[in-house]
N, C-alpha and C positions, 0 to 999 in steps of 0.2 A: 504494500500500500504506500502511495507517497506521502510523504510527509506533507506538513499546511506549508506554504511558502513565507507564512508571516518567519517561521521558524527559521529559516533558510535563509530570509532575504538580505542580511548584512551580513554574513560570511559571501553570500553569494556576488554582490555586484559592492560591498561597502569601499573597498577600496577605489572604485573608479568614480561612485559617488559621493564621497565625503564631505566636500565643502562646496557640493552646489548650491546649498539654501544662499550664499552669500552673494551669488550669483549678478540679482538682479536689483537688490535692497536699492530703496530709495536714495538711504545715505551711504553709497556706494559706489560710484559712480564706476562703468566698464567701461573697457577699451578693445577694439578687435583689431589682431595681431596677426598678421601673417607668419606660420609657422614655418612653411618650406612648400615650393614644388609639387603633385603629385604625379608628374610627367615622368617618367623611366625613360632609359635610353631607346626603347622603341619606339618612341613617341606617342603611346597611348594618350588619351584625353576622354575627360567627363568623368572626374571621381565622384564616384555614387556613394560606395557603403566605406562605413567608419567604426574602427572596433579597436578598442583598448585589448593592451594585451595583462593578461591581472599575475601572473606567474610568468616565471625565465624557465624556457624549454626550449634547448637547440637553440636555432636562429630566434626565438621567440622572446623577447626580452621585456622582463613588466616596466610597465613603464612609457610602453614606447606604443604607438597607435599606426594600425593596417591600414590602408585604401585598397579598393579595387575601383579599377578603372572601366566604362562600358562602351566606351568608343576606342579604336586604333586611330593612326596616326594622322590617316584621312579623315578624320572626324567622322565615321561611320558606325549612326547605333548598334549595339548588339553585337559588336565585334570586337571587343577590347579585352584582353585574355594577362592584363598583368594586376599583381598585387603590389602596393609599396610601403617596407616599412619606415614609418617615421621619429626620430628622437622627438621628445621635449626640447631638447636646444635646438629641432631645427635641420638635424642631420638628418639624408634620406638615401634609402639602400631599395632594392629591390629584393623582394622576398620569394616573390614568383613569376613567372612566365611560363603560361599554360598552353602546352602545344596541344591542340583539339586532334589530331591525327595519333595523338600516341596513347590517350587518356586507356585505364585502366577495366571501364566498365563501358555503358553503353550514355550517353549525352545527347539526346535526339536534337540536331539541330548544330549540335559543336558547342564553340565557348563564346560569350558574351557575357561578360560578369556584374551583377546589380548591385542593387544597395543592400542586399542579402547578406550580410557578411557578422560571422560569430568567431569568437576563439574561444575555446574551451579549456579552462586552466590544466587539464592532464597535457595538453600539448599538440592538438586539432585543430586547425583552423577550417570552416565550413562555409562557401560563398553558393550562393547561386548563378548559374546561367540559365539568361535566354537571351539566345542566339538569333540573329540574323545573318545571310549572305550577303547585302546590301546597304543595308542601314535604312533597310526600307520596312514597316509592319506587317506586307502581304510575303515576305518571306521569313516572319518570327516564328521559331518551331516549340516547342513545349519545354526543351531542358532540361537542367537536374541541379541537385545539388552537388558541388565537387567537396572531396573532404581530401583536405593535404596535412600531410605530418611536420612537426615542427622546422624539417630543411625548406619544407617550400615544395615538397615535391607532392604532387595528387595520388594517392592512394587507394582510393574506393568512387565512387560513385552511387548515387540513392537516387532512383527511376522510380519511377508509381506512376498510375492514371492521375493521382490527385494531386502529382507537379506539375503543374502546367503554367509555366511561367513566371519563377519564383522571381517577389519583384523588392519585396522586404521580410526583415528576419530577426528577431531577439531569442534568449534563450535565459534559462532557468537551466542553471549547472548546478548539479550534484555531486560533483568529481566522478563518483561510480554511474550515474545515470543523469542525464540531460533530457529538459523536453525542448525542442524548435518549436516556435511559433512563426509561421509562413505565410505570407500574403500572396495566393496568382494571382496572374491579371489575364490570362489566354484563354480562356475558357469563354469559347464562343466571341472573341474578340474581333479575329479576324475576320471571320464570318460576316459579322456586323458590317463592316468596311465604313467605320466611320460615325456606325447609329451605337447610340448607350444601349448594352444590354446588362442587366442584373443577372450575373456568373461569376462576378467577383468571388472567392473564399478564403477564410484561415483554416488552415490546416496546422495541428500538433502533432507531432513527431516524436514520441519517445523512444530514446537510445541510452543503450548499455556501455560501457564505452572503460576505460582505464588509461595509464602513462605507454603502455605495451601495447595495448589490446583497442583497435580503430572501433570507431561507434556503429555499434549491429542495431540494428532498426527493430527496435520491438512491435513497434505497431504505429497506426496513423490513425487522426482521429478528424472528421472536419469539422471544427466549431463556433468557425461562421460562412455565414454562406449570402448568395442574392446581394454583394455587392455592386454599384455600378460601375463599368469601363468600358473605354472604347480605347480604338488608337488615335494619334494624334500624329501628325507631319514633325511636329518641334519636338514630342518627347518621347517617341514610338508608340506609349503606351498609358492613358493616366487609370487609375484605379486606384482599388486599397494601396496603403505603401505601410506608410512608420506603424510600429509598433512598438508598447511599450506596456509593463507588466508592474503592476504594484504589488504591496506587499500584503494586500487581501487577497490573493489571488486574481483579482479584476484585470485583464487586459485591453487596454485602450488601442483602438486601430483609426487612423485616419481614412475616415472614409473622402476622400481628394475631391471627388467628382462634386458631391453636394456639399462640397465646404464646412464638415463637420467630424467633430470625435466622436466614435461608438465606444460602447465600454460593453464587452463579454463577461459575462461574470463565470468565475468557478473555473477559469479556463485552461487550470492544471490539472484536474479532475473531470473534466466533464463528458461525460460516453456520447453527446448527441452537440447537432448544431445549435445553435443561438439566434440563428438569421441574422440582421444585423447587430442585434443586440439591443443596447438600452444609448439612448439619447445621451451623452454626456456635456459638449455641447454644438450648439452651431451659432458662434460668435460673430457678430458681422466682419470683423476682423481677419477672420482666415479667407484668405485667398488661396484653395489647392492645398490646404497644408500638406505637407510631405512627411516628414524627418519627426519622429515624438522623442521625449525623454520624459523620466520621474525625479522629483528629488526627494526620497525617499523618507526625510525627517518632517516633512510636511504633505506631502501627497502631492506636491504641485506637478503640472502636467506641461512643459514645454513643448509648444510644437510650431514647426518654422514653415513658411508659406514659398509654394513653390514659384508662384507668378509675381511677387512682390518684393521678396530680402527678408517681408518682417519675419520676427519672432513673436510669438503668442504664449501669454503666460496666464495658467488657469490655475485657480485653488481648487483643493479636491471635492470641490461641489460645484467646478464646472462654472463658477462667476469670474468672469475677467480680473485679472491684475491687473496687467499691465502691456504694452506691445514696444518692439522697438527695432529698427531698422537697424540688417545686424550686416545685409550683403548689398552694397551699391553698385558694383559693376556691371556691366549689363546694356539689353535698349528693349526694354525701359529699364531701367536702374531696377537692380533684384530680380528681372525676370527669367527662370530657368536656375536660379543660381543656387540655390540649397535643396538637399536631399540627407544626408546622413549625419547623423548625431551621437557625441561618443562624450560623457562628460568623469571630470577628473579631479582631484586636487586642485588643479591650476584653473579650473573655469570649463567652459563646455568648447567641446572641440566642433569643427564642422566644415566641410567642404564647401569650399567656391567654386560653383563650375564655368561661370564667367570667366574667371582667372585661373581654371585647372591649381586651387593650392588649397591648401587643409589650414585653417586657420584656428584662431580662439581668442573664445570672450572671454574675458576675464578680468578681475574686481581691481584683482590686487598691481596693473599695469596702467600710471596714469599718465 
């Protein structure tokens, strides 16, 4: 039986979220910082997903925070197949380069890598792809999750009917067992050519997993479902994305299309769907939101808009904070520019993809 997550949840993410309450305080004033790059020597571009790494494993150093990248060097969606590690000061290495011709299990579609991206303190790192040939939506194929060991190298892959376009990812680590919380977006996407269909889902994933021993898929579960997407020319694909897991169990998913947060409840335990779930909110303030985070000593609910820069700041009853223009680069200023969210001691991390660089807010930089 699993444990209640309340039990869990600062052993499990406390290190990466420790001093976010300080975040956004009034009497606080932030500042965003460009941290480094997320361009690799191949020229990848569009860093989507953002993950702290909480333990030193191999190439894997706590500390230090993953990118994957979802376009190559032609700026073509769904085709960008590297990881990059980056320091806190700034330093950046590359951690992967996933050749789609060599991978170990079966990737319908090849490699294009999302915001989908976990590390798992045993020493696992788990990204999603969904693929394109062109960077065009009528050739997005369904994907998988890649699972690579602490060198960077891919190791397994996890296919199901119920991956179909993994497009965001959080997870609930247990050192010996982990659940994935997964958003597609393909299910009946393409099909549509352009019309909203409600086939969005989250899908949970629990796996067994050890420092030795790569994560075995005990079971899948979907529990949410009838979200809305479609494709889109500028982002391939908009739908569910950010995810993000309190310490009730409640996992909140940005639903993008209708500009609002869903809350699933029980969503470590629960054998059945939710539909969308429960209303958390719909702030007139989000535009697209993408990217969620928690700050775990408050419940507060961060989530960053993918058409505009802002950030949106809710208390755990879902009434506005606060908002603040965190990404300017762009035309219009903030459009396209945020998707993943990784926060830490230092403030909250988060990708520019106007400026392909992983940046952060933070209190304590005046």
């Amino acid at each position: 039986m699993k444990q209640h997550v309340t039990e869990l949840f600062t052993s499990v993410i406390g290190f990466a979220l420790m001093a976010a309450p300080a975040l956004l305080s009034a009497t606080n004033p932030y500042t965003v910082v460009q941290v480094a790059s997320a361009v690799p020597s191949n020229g990848d571009l569009n860093p989507y997903g953002v993950a702290m790494v909480e333990r030193t494993s191999g190439n894997l150093i706590q500390g230090h925070i993953l990118v994957s990248n979802f376009n190559n060097s032609a700026n073509l969606q769904g085709t960008g197949t590297t990881i990059v590690d980056i320091a806190p000061n700034g330093t950046a290495s590359l951690f992967a380069w996933i050749d789609a011709s060599s991978l170990p299990g079966q990737c319908p579609g090849g490699v294009g890598l999302t915001t989908a991206l976990v590390v798992l303190r045993a020493g696992w790192v788990i990204v999603g792809s969904l693929p394109t040939t062109d960077g065009m939506s009528d050739t997005a194929q369904a994907g998988c999750l890649l699972v690579l060991n602490n060198q960077g190298a891919v190791v397994e892959t996890i296919v199901n009917t119920l991956i179909n376009g993994p497009w965001d990812m959080t997870v609930l680590d247990q050192d010996g067992t982990a659940s994935l919380f997964v958003t597609n977006v393909l299910n009946g996407t393409v099909a549509g050519n352009g019309g909203i269909v409600d086939e969005g889902t989250v899908v949970r994933i629990d796996v067994a997993q050890s420092a030795t021993i790569m994560p075995v898929v005990q079971s899948m579960t979907v529990i949410g479902s009838g979200f809305a997407e479609r494709t889109d020319p500028a982002a391939l694909v908009i739908g569910p994305t950010g995810l993000a897991l309190a310490p009730d169990a409640t996992l909140y998913v940005a639903d993008s299309l209708n500009n609002r947060i869903m809350s699933i409840g029980n969503a470590v335990n629960r054998t059945s769907s939710a539909g969308n779930g429960v209303l958390f909110s719909n702030d007139s303030n989000f535009n697209d939101p993408l990217g969620l985070a928690i700050r775990p000593n408050t419940g507060e609910v961060l989530a960053v808009n993918g058409n505009n820069g802002v950030m949106v700041v809710l208390a755990s009853n879902g009434t506005l904070i606060s908002t603040g223009l965190i990404a300017r680069s762009g035309t219009p200023p903030g459009a396209g520019a945020l998707f993943g969210l990784a926060t830490s001691s230092s403030g909250l991390y988060f990708v520019n993809d106007a400026t392909n660089t992983l940046n952060l807010l933070s209190n304590s930089l005046q």
